[in-house]
Gaussian input, Z-matrix of N, CA and C with variables (Angstrom, degrees):
# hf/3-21g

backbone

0 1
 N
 C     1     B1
 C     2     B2     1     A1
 N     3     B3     2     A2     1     D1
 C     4     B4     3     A3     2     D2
 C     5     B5     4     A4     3     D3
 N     6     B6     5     A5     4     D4
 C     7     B7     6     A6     5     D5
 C     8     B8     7     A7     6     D6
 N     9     B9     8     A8     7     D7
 C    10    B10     9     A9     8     D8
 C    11    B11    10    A10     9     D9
 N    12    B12    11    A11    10    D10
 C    13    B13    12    A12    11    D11
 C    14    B14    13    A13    12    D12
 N    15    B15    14    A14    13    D13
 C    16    B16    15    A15    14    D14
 C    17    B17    16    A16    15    D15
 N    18    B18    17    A17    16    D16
 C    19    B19    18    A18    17    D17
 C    20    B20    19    A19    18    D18
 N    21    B21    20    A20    19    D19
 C    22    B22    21    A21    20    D20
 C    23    B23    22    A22    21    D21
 N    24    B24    23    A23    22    D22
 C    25    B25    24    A24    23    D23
 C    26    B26    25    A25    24    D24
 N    27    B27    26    A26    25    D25
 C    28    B28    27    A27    26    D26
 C    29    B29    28    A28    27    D27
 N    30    B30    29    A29    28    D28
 C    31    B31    30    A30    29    D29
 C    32    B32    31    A31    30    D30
 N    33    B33    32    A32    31    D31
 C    34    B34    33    A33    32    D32
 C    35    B35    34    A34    33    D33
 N    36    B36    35    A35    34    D34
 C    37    B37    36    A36    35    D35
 C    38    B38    37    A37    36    D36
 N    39    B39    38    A38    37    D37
 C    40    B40    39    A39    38    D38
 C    41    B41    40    A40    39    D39
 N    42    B42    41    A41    40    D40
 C    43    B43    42    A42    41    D41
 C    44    B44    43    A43    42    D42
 N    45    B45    44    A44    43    D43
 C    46    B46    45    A45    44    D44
 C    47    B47    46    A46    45    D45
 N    48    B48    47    A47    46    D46
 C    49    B49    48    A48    47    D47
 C    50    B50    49    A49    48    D48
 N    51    B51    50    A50    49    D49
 C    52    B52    51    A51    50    D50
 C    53    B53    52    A52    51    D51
 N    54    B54    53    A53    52    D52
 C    55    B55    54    A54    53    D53
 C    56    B56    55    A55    54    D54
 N    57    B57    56    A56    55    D55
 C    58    B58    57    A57    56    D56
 C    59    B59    58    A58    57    D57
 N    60    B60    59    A59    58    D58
 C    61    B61    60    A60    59    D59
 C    62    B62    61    A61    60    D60
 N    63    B63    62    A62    61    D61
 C    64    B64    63    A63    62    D62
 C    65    B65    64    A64    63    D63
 N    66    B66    65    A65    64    D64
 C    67    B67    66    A66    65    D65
 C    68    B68    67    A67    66    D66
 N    69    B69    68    A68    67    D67
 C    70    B70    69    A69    68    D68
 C    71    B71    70    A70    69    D69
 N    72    B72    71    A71    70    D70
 C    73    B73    72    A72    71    D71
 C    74    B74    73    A73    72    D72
 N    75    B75    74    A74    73    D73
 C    76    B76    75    A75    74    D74
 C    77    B77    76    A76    75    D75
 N    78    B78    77    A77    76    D76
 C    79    B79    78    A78    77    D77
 C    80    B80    79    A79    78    D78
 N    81    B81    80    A80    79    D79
 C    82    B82    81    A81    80    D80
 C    83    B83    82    A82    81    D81
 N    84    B84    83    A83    82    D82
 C    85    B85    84    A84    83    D83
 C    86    B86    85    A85    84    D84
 N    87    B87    86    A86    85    D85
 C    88    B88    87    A87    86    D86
 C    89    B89    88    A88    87    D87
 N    90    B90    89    A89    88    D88
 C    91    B91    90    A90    89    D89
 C    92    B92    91    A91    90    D90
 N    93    B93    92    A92    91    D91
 C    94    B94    93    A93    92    D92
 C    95    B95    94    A94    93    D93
 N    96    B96    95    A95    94    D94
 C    97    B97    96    A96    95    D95
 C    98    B98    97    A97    96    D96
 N    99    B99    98    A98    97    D97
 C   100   B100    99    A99    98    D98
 C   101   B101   100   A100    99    D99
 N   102   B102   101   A101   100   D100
 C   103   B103   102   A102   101   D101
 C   104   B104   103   A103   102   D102
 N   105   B105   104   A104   103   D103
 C   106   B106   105   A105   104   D104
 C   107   B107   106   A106   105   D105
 N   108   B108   107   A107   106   D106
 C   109   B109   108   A108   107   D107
 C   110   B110   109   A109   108   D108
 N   111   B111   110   A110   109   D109
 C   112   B112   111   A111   110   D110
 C   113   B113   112   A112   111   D111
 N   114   B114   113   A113   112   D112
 C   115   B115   114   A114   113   D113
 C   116   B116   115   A115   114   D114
 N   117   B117   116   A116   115   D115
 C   118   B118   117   A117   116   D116
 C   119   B119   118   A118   117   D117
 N   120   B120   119   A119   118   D118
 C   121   B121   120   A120   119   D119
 C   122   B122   121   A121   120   D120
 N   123   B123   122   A122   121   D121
 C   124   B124   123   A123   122   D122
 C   125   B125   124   A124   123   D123
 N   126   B126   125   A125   124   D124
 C   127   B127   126   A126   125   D125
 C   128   B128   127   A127   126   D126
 N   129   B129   128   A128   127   D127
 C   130   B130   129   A129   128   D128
 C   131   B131   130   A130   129   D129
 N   132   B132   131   A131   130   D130
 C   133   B133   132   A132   131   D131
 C   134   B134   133   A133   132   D132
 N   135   B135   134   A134   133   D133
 C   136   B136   135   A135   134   D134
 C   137   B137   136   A136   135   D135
 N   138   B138   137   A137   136   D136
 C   139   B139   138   A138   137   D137
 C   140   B140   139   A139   138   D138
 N   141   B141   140   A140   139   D139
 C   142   B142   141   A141   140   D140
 C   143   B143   142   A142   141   D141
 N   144   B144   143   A143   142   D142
 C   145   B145   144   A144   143   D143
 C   146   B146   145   A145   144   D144
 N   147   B147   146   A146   145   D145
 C   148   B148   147   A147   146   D146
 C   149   B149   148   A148   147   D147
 N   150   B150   149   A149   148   D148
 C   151   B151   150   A150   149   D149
 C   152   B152   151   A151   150   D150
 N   153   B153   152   A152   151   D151
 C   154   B154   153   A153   152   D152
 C   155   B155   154   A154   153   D153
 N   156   B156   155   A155   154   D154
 C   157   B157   156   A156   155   D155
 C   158   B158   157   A157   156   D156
 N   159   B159   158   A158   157   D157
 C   160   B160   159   A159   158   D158
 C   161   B161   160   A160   159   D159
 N   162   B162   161   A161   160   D160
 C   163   B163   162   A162   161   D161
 C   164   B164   163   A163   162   D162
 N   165   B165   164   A164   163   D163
 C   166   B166   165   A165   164   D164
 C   167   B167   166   A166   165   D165
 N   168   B168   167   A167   166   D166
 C   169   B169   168   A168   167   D167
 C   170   B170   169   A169   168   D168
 N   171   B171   170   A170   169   D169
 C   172   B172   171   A171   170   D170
 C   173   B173   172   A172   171   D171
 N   174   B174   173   A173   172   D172
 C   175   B175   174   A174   173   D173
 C   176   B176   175   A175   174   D174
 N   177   B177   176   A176   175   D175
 C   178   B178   177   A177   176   D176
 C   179   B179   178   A178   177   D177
 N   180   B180   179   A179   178   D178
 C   181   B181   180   A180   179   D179
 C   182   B182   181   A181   180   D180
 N   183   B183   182   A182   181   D181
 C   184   B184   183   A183   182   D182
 C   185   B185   184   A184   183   D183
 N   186   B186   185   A185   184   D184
 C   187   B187   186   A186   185   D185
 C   188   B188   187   A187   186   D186
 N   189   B189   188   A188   187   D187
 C   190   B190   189   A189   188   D188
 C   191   B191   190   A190   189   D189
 N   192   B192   191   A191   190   D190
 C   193   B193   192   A192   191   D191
 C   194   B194   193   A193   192   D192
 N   195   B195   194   A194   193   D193
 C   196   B196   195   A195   194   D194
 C   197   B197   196   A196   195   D195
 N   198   B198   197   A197   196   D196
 C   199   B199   198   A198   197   D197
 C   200   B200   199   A199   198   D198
 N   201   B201   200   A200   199   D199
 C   202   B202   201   A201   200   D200
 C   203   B203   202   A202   201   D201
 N   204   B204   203   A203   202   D202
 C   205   B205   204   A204   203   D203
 C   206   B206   205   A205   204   D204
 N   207   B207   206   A206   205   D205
 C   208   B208   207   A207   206   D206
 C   209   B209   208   A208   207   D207
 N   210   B210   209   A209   208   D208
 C   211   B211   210   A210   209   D209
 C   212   B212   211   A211   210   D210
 N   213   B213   212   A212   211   D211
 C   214   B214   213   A213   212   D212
 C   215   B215   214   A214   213   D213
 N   216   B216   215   A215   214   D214
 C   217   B217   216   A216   215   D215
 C   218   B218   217   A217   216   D216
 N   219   B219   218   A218   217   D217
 C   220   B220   219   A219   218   D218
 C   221   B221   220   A220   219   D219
 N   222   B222   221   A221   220   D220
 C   223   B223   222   A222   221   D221
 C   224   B224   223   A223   222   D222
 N   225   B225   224   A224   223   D223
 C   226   B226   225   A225   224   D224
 C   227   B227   226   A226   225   D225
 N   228   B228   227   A227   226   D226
 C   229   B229   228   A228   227   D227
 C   230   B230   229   A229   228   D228
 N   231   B231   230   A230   229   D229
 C   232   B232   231   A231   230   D230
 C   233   B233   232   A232   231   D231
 N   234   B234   233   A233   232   D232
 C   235   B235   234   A234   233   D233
 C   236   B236   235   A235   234   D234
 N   237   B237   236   A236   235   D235
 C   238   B238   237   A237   236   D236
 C   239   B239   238   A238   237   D237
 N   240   B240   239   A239   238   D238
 C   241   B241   240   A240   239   D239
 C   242   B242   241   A241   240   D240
 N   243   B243   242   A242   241   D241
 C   244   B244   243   A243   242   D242
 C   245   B245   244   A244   243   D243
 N   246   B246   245   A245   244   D244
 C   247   B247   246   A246   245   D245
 C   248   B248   247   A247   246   D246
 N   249   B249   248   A248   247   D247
 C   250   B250   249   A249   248   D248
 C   251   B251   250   A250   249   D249
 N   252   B252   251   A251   250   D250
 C   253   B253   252   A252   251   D251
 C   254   B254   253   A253   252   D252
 N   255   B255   254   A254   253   D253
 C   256   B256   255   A255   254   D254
 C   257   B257   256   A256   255   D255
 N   258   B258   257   A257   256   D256
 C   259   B259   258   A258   257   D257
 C   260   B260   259   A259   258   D258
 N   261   B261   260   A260   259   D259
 C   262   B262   261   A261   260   D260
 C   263   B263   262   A262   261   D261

   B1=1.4581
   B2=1.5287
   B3=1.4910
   B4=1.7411
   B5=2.0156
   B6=1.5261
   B7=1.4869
   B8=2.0295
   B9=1.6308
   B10=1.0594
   B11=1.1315
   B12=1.9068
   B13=1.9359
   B14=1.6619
   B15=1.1412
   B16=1.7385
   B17=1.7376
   B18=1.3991
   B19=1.1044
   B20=1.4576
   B21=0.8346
   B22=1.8580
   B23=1.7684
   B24=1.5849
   B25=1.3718
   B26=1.2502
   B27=1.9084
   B28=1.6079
   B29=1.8256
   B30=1.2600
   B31=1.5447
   B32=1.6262
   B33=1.4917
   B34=1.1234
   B35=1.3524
   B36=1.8342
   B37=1.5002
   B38=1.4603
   B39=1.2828
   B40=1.4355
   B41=1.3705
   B42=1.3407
   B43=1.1832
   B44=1.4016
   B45=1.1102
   B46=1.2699
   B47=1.3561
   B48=1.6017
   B49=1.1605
   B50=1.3792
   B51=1.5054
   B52=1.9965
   B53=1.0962
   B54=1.0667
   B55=1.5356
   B56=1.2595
   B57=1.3606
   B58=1.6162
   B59=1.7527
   B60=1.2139
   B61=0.9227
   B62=1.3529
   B63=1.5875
   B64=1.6504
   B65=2.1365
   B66=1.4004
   B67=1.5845
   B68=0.9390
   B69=1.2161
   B70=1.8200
   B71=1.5660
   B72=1.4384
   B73=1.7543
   B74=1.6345
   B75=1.6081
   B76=1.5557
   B77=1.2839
   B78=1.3559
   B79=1.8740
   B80=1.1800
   B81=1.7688
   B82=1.6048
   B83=1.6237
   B84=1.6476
   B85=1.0149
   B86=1.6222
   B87=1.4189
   B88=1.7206
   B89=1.1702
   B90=1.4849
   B91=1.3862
   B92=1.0483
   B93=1.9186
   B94=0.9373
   B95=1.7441
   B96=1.5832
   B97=1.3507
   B98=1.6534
   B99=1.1937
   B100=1.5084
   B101=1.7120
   B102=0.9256
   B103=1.8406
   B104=1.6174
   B105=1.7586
   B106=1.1713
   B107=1.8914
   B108=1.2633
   B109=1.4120
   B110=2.0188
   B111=1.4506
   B112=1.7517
   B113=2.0040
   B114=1.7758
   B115=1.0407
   B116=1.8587
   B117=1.2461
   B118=1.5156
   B119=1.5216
   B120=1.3132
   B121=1.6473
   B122=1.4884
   B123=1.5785
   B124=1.9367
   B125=1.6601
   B126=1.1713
   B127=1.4744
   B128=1.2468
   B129=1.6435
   B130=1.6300
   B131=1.5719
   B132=1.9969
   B133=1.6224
   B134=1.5355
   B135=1.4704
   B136=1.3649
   B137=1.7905
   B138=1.3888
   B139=1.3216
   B140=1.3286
   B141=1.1569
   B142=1.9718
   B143=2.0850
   B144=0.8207
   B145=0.7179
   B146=2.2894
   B147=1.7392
   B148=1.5226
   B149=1.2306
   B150=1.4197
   B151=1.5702
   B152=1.6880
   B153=1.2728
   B154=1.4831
   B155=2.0488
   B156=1.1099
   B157=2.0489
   B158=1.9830
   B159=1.2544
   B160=1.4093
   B161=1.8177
   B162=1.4475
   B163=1.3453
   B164=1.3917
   B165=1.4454
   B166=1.8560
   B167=1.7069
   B168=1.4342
   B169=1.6272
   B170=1.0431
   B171=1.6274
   B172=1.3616
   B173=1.6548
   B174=1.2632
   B175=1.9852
   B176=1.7681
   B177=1.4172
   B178=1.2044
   B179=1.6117
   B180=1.3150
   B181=1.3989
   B182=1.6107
   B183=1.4881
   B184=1.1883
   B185=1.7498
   B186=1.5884
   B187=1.4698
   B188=1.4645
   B189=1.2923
   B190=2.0133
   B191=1.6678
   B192=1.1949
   B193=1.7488
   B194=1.0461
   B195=1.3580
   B196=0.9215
   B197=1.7918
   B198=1.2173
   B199=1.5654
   B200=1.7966
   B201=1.5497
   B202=1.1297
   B203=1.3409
   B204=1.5716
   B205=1.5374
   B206=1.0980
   B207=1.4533
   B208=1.9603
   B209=1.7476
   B210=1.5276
   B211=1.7709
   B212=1.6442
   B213=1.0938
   B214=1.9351
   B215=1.6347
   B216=1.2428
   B217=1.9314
   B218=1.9140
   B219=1.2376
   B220=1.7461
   B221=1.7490
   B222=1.2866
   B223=1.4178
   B224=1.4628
   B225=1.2791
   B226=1.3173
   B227=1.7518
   B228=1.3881
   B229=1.1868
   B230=1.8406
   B231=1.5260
   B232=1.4411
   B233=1.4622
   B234=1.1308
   B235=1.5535
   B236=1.4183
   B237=1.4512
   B238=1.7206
   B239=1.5030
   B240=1.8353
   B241=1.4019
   B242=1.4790
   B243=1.3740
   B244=1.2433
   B245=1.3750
   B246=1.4907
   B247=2.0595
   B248=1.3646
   B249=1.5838
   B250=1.7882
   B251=1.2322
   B252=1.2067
   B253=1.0255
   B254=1.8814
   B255=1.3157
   B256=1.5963
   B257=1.5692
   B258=1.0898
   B259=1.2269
   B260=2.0136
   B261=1.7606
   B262=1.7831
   B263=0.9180
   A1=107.78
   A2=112.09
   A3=113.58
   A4=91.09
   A5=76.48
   A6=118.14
   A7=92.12
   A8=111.99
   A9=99.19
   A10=133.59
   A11=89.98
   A12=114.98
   A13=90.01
   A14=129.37
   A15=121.53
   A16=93.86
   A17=94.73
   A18=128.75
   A19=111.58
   A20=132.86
   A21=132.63
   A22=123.72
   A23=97.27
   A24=85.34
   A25=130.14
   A26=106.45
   A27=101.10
   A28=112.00
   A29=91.85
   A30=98.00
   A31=130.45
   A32=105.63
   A33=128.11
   A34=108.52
   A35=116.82
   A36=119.89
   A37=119.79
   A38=102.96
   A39=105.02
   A40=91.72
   A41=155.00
   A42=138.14
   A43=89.79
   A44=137.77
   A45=134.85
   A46=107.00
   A47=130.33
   A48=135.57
   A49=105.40
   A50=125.22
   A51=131.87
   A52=84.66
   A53=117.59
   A54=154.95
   A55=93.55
   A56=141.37
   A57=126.48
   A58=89.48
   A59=148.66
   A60=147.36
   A61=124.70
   A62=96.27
   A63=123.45
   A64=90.81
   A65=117.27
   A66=116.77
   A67=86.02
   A68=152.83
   A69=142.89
   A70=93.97
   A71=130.09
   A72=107.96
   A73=93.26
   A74=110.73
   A75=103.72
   A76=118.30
   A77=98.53
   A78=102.01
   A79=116.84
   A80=108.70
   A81=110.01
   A82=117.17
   A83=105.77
   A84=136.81
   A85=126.73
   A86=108.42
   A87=111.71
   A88=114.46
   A89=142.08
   A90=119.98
   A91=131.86
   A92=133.24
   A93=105.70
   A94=108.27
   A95=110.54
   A96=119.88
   A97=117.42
   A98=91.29
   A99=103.51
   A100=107.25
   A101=124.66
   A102=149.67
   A103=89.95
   A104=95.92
   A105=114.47
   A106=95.46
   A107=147.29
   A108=153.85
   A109=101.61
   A110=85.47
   A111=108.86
   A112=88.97
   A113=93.72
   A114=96.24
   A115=146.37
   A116=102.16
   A117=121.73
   A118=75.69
   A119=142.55
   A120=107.18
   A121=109.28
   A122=127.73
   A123=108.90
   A124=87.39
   A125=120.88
   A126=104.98
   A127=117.66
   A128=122.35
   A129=138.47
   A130=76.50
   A131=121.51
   A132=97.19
   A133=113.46
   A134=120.16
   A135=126.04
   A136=112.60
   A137=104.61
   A138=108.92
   A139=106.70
   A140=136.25
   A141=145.40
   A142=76.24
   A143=139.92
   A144=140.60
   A145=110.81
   A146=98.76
   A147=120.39
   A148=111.58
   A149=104.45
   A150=110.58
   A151=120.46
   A152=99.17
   A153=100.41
   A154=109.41
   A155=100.53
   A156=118.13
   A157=69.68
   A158=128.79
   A159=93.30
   A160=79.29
   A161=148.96
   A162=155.96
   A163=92.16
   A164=106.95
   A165=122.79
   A166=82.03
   A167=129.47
   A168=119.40
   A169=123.89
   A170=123.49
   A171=147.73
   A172=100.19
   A173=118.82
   A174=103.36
   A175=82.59
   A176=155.99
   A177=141.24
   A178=112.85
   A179=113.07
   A180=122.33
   A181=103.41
   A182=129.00
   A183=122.68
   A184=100.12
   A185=112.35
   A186=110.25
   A187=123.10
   A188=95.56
   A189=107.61
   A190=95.88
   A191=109.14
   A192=108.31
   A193=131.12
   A194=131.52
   A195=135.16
   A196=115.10
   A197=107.52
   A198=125.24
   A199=108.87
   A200=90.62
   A201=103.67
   A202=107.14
   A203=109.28
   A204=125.08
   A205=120.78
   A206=136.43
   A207=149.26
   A208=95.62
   A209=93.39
   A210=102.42
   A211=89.83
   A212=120.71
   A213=108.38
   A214=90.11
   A215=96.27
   A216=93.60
   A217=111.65
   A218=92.21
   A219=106.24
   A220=104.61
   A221=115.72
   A222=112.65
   A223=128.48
   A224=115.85
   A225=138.85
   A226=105.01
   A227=110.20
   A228=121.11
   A229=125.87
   A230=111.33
   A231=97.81
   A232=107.53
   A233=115.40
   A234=117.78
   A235=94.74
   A236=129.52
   A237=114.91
   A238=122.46
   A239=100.53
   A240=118.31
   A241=102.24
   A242=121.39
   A243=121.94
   A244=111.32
   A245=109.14
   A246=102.16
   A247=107.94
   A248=121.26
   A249=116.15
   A250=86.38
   A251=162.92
   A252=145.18
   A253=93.35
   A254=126.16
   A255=123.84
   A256=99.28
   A257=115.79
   A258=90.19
   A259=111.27
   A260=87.35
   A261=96.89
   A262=132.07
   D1=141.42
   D2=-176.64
   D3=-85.52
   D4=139.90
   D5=-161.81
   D6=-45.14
   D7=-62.10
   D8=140.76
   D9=40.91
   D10=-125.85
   D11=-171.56
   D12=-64.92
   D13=-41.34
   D14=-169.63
   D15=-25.69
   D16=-93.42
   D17=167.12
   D18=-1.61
   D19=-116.21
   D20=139.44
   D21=11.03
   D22=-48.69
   D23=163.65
   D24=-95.58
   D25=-6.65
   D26=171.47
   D27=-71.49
   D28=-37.30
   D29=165.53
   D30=-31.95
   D31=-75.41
   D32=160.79
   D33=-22.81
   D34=-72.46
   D35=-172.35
   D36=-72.62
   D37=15.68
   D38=179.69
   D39=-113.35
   D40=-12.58
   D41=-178.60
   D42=-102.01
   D43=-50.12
   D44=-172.19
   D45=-39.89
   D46=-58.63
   D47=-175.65
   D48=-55.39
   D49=-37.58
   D50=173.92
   D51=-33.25
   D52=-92.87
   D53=-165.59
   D54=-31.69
   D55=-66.82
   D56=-159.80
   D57=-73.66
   D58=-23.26
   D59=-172.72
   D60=-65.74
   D61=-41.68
   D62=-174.05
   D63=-69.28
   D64=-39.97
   D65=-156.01
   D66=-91.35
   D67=-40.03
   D68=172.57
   D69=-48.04
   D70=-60.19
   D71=-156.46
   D72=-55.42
   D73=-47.17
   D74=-169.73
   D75=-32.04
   D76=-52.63
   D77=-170.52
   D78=-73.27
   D79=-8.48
   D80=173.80
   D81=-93.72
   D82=-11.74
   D83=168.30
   D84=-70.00
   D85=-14.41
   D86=-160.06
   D87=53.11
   D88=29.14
   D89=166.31
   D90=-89.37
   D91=161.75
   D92=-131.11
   D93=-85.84
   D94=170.57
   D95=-164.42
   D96=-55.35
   D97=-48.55
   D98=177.11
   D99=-44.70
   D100=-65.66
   D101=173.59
   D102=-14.76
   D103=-73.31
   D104=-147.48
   D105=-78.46
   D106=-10.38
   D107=153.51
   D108=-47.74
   D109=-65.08
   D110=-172.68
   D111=-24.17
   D112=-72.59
   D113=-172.56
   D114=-63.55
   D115=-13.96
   D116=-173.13
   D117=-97.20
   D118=-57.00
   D119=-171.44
   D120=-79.48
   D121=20.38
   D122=159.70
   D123=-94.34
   D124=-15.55
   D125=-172.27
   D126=-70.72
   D127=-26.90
   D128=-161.41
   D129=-86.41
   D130=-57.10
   D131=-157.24
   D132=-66.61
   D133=-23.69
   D134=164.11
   D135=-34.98
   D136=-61.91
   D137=-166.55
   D138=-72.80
   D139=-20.96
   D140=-169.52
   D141=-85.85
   D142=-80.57
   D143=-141.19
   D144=-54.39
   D145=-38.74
   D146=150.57
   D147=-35.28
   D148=-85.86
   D149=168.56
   D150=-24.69
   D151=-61.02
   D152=-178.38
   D153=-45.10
   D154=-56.37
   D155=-161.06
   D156=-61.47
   D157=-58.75
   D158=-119.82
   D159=-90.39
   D160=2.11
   D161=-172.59
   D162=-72.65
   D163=-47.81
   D164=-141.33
   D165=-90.21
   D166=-14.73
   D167=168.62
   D168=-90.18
   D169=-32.17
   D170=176.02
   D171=-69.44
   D172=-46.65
   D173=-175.28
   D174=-84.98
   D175=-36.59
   D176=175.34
   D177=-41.96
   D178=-53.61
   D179=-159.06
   D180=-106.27
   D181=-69.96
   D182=-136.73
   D183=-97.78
   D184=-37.95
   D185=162.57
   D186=-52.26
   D187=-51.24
   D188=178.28
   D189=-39.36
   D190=-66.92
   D191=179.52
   D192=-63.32
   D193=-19.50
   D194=169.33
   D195=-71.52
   D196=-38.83
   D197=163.06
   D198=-39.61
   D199=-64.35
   D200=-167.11
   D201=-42.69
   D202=-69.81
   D203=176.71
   D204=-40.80
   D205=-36.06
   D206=169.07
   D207=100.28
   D208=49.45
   D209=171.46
   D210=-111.83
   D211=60.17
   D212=-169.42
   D213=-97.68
   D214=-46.17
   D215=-169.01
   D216=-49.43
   D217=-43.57
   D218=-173.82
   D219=-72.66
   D220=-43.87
   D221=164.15
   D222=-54.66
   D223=-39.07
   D224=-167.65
   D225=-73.11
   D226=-56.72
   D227=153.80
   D228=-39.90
   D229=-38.03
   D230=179.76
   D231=-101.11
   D232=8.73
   D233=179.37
   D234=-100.88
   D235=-18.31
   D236=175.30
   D237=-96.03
   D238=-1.07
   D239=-176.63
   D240=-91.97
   D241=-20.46
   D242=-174.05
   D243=-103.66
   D244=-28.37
   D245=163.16
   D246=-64.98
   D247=-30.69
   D248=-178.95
   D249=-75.06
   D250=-124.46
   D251=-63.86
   D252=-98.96
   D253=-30.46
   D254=168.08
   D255=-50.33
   D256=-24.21
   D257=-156.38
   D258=-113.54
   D259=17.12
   D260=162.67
   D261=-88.70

């Protein structure tokens, strides 16, 4: 991963975790459900959004090389194992 997105995405997963932290008191809180939905789905677009930085570094960096090297078939393969399974 470029030093970069690291960076950015440790960031990211460190607010993300605030944030799942903040919706646990809710639910320890009783507030109401709806509230607490609102919030567990900015947390999923938070995390789609992870996914996105750290995908968009991995075909930057680790596919590019792998190309390079004539690992494309074996790459190609874990990049279609990982759109199936996003997409169960």
């Amino acid at each position: 991963m470029k030093p970069g997105t690291k960076k950015d995405v440790a960031a990211r997963l460190r607010s993300i975790a605030g944030h799942l932290k903040a919706v646990e008191r809710m639910v320890d809180e009783d507030k109401y459900c709806v509230d607490v939905l609102k919030q567990t789905m900015a947390i999923e677009k938070a995390l789609e959004r992870v996914d996105a930085m750290i995908l968009g570094s991995h075909l930057e960096t680790c596919v590019a090389d792998a190309f390079r090297e004539g690992r494309a078939e074996k790459t190609v393969q874990e990049l279609a194992e990982i759109f199936s399974t996003a997409r169960k």
